[in-house]
C-alpha positions in Angstrom: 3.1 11.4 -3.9 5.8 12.9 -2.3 5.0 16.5 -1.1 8.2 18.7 -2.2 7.7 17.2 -5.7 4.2 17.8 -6.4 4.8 20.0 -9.8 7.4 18.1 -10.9 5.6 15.0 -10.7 2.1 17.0 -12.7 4.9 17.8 -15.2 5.8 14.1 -15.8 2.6 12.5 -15.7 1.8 14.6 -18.6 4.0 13.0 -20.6 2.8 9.7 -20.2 2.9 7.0 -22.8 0.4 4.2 -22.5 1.1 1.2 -24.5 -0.7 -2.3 -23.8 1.0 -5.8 -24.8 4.2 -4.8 -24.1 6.9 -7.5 -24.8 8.2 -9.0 -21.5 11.4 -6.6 -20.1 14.6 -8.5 -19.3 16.0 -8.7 -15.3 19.1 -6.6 -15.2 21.0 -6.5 -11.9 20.6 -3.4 -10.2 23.3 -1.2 -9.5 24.3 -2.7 -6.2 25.6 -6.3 -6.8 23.3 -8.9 -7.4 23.8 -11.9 -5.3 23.4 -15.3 -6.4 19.7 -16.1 -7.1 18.1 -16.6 -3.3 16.4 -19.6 -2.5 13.5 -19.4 0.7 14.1 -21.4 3.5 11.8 -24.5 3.5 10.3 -23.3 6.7 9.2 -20.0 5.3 7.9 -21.9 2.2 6.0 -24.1 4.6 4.2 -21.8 6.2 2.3 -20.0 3.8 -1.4 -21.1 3.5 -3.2 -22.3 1.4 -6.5 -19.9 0.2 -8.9 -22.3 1.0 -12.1 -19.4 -0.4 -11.9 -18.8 -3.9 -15.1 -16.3 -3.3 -13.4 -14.6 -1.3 -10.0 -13.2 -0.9 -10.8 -11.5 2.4 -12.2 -14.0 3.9 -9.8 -14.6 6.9 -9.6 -10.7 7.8 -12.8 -10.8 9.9 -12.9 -9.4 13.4 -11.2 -11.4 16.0 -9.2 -13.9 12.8 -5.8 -12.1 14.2 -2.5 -14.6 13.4 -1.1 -16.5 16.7 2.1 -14.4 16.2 0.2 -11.3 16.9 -2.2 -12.2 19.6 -0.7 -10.5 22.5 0.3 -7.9 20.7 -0.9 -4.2 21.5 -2.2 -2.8 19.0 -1.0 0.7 18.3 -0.8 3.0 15.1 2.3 3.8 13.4 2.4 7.7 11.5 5.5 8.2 9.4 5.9 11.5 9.3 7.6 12.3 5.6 8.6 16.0 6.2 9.8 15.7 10.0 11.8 12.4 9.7 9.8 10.8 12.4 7.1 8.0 13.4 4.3 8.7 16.0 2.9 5.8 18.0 -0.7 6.7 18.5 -2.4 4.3 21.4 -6.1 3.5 19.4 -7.4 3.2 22.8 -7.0 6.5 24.4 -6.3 8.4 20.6 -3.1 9.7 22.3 0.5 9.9 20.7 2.6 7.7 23.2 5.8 7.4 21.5 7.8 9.5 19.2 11.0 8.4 17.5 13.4 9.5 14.1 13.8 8.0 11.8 15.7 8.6 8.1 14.7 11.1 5.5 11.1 11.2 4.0 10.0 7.8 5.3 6.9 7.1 3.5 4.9 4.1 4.5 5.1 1.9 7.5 5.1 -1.8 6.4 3.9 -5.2 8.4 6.2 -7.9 7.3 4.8 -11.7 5.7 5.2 -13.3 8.6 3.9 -10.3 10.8 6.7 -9.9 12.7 8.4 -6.8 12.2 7.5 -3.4 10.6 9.3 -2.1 8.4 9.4 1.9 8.0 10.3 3.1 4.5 12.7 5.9 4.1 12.8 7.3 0.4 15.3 9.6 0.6 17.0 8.0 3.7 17.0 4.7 1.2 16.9 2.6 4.4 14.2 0.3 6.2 14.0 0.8 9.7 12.2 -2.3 11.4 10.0 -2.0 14.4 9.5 -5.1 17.0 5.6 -4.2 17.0 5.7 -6.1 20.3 7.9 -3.2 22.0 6.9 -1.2 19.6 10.6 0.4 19.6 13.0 1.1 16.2 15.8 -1.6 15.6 18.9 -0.8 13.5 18.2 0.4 9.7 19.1 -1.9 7.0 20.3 -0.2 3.7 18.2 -0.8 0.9 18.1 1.7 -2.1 14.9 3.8 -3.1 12.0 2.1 -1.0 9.1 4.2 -2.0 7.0 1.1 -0.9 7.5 -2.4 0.0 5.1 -5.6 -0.5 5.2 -9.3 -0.5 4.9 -12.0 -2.3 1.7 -14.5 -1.2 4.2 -16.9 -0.2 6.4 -15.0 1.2 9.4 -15.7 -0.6 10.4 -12.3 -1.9 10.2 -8.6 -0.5 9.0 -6.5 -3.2 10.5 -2.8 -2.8 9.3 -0.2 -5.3 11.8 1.7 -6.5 10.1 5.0 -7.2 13.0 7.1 -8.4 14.5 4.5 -10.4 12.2 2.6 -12.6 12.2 -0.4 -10.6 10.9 -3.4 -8.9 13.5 -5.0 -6.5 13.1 -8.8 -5.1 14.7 -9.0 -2.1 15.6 -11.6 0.8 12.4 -10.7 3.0 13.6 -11.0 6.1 17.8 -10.1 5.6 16.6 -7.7 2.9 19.7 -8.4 0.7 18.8 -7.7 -2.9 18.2 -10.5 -5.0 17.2 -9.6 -8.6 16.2 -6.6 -10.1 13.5 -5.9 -13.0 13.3 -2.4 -14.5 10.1 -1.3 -15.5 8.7 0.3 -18.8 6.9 2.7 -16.6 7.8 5.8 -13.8 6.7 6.6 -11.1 6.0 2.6 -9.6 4.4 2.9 -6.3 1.1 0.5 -5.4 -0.1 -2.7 -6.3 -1.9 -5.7 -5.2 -1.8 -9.4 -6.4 -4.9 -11.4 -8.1 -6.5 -14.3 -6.6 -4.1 -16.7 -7.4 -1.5 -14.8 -6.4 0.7 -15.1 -9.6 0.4 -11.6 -10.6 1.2 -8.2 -9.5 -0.5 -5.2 -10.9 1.3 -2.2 -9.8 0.4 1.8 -10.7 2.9 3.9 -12.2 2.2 7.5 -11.1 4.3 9.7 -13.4 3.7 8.4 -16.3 -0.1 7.4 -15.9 0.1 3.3 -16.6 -0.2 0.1 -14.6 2.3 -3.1 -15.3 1.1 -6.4 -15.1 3.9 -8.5 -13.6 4.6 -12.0 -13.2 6.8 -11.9 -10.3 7.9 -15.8 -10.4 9.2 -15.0 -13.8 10.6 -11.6 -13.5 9.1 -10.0 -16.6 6.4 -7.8 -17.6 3.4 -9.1 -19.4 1.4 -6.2 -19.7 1.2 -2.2 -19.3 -2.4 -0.3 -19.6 -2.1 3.1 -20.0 -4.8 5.3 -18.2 -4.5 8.3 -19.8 -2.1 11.2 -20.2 -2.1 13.5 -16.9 -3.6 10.8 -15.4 -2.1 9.7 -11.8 -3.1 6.0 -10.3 -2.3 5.6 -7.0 -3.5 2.9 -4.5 -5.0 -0.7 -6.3 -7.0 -2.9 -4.1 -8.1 -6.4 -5.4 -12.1 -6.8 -5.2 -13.1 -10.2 -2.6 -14.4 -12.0 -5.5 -10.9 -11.4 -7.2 -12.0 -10.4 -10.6 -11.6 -7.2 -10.8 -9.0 -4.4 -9.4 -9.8 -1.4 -8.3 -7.2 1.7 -9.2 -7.4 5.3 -7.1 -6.5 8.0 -9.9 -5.8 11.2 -8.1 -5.8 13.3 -10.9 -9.2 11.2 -13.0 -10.9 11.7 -9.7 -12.1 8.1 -8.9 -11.0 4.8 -9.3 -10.4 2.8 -12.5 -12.2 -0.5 -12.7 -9.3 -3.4 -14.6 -10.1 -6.9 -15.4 -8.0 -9.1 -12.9 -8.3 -12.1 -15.8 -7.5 -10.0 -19.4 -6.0 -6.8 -17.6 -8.0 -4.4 -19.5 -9.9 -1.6 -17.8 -13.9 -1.6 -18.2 -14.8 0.6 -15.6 -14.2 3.8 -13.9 -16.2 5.0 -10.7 -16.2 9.4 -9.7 -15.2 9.4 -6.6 -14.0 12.6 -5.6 -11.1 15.2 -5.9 -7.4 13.2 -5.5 -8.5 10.0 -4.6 -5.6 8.0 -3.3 -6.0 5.2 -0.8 -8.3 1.8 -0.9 -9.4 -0.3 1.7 -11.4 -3.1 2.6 -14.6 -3.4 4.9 -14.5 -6.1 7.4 -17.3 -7.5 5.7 -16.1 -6.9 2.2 -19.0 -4.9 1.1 -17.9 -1.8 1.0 -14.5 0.1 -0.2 -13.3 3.2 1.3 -11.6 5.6 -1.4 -10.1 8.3 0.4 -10.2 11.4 -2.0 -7.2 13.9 -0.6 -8.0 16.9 -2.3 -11.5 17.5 -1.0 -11.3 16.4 2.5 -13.4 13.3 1.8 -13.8 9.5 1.8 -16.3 7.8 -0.7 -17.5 4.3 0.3 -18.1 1.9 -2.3 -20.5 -1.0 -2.7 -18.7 -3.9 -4.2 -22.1 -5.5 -5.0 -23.1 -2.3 -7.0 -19.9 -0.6 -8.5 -21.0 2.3 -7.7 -20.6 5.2 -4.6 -23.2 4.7 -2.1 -21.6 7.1 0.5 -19.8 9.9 1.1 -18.1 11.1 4.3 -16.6 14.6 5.1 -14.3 16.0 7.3 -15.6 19.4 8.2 -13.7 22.3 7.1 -12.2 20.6 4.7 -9.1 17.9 4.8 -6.5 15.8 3.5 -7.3 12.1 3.8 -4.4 9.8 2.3 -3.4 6.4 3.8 -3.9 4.4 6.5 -6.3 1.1 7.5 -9.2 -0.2 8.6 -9.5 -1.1 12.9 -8.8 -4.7 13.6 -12.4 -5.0 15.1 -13.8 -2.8 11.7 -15.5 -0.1 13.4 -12.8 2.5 12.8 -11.0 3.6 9.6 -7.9 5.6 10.2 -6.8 8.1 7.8 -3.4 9.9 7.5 -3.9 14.0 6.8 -1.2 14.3 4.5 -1.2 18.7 4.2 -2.7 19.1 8.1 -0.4 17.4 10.3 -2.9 15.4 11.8 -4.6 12.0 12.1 -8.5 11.3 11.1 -10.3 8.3 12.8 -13.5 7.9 11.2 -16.4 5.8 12.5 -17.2 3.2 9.4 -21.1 3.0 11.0 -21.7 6.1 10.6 -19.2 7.7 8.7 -18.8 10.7 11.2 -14.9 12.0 11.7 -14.8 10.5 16.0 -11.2 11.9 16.3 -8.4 14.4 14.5 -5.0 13.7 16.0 -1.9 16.0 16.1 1.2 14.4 14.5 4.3 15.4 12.5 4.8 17.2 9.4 3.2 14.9 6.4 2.0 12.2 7.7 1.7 9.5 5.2 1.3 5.9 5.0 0.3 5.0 8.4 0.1 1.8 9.7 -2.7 0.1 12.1 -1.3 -3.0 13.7 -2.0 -5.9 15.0 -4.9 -6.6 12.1 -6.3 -9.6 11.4 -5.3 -11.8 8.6 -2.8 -15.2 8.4 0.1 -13.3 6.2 1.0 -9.4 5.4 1.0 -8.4 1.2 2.7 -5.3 2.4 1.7 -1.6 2.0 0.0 -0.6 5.1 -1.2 -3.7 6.0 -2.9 -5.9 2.9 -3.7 -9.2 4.8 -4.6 -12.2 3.3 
């Protein structure tokens, strides 16, 4: 949620209007010129792998599973820094900023590619993508692409999906040129997470201002379901659970996480958290999720086994964890503090806040990269 809209955004969600079975919505072109439909190139379709464990989705983000094209990559940490226009390079190593760079207006999220090759840094406002070589770890040129709140990809890596907060809408585009494709508006506002199920055929995204998630079915461009959550309600972050039958939804304004059938799409479940819980992410070990809840300065770690909160870490004197990832060895889980300007790197042993690092002004959805993992879903780094 973008900070200079907060109370317009309370305002919207308010008015929310949950409906569930709604009929497929027809692709319109978007208001830049569609292209003729895009075809991937066999060698991208090649490449994709096969899920060879059913039981678990997670499976090939262990420590040490890092992808031959990141191997000798040094891994750093990427801060976008919405309200200064800028990315900090943080060195995980020595917990020091080492690069500093601007970038376009309110970028939001920083975003490894499918084929884990570039970064892409999301500018809302700026409606750009600026790409990072994660090997220099230096800003290429910006590519124009309207609205990118967020940006995923599909499990094959044949589409870029770029939600389109502002407008209602899920664009397909080329995922390497970025060139729009196809666009699919959405019965929804606010579009801004999501995660695939097992199979890979569906993409359940939350819609924050209006307090629904949209089932989509991405190869067919159309809409097969919306579940409402509840008036005032705000989903954020969705996170699919290793055995792949359920989702799990942060609400920031229910305070926890909703619990949706990955098979029927119908919630049965909701977990309390904590105040503003946002972002979700997965234990090297897929045990446990991390639910960072922003608006009391805590995470909550959840046993996958259980359903249920079996831990709770604070930062003292109070915080503003938002989004971020999990260390490529699993020891760390780096948080973004969204109203403080600053960094958090807790210890996922012992749940004790190690570091606090100065960055810009609202630093948002930062990015920990290399991890390991054979292809990039998108967001701050969903590996499959």
């Amino acid at each position: 949620m973008r900070l200079r809209r907060m109370t317009s955004m309370l305002g919207a969600a308010a008015v929310a209007v949950a409906s569930c079975g709604a009929p497929p919505v027809p692709m319109t072109p978007a208001r830049e010129p569609a292209p003729p439909l895009w075809s991937p190139p066999r060698r991208q379709h090649a490449q994709a792998p096969a899920r060879t464990t059913p039981t678990d989705v997670y499976a090939h983000d262990r420590p040490g599973m890092l992808a031959p094209a990141v191997r000798n990559v040094t891994p750093r940490v990427y801060v976008p820094n919405s309200e200064s226009g800028t990315v900090d390079v943080i060195d995980p190593r020595t917990f020091q900023v080492v690069r500093h760079f601007r970038v376009g207006r309110l970028p939001q999220h920083v975003v490894p590619s499918w084929d884990l090759r570039t970064l892409w840094v999301n500018e809302n406002e700026g409606n750009r993508l600026t790409p990072i070589d994660p090997v220099t770890g230096r800003p290429g040129r910006p590519v124009p692409v309207d609205d990118p709140y967020n940006l995923y990809f599909t499990p094959d890596g044949s589409y870029a999906l770029v939600m389109a907060e502002r407008n209602n809408r899920l664009d397909l585009r080329d995922p390497r040129t970025m060139r729009l494709v196809r666009s699919l508006p959405l019965p929804c506002r606010g579009v801004n997470h999501g995660d695939f199920t097992a199979d890979g055929s569906v993409f359940l995204a939350s819609c924050e201002f209006s307090g629904q998630l949209v089932a989509i079915d991405w190869r067919r461009a159309r809409v097969r379901k919306v579940i409402g959550v509840g008036a005032g309600n705000m989903p954020q972050d969705v996170k699919l659970s290793p055995d792949g039958r359920l989702f799990y939804v942060a609400d920031m304004m229910a305070g926890g996480t909703w619990i949706v059938d990955a098979a029927t799409f119908r919630r049965v479940g909701f977990l309390r958290t904590g105040k503003g819980a946002h972002g979700l992410y997965v234990s090297r070990d897929s045990r446990s999720l991390y639910v960072s809840n922003r608006d009391e300065g805590t995470v909550s770690v959840v046993s996958f086994a259980r359903r249920e909160v079996v831990d709770r870490w604070r930062i003292p004197g109070g915080g503003s964890p938002d989004m971020g990832g999990v260390s490529a060895d699993g020891k760390q889980l780096w948080l973004s503090g969204r109203y403080h300007g600053v960094v958090y790197v807790f210890s996922t042993a012992t749940g004790e806040l190690r570091h606090t690092i100065r960055v810009g002004r609202g630093p948002h959805g930062l990015c920990f990269f290399p991890q390991p993992g054979r292809y990039s879903l998108g967001h701050t780094g969903v590996f499959r």
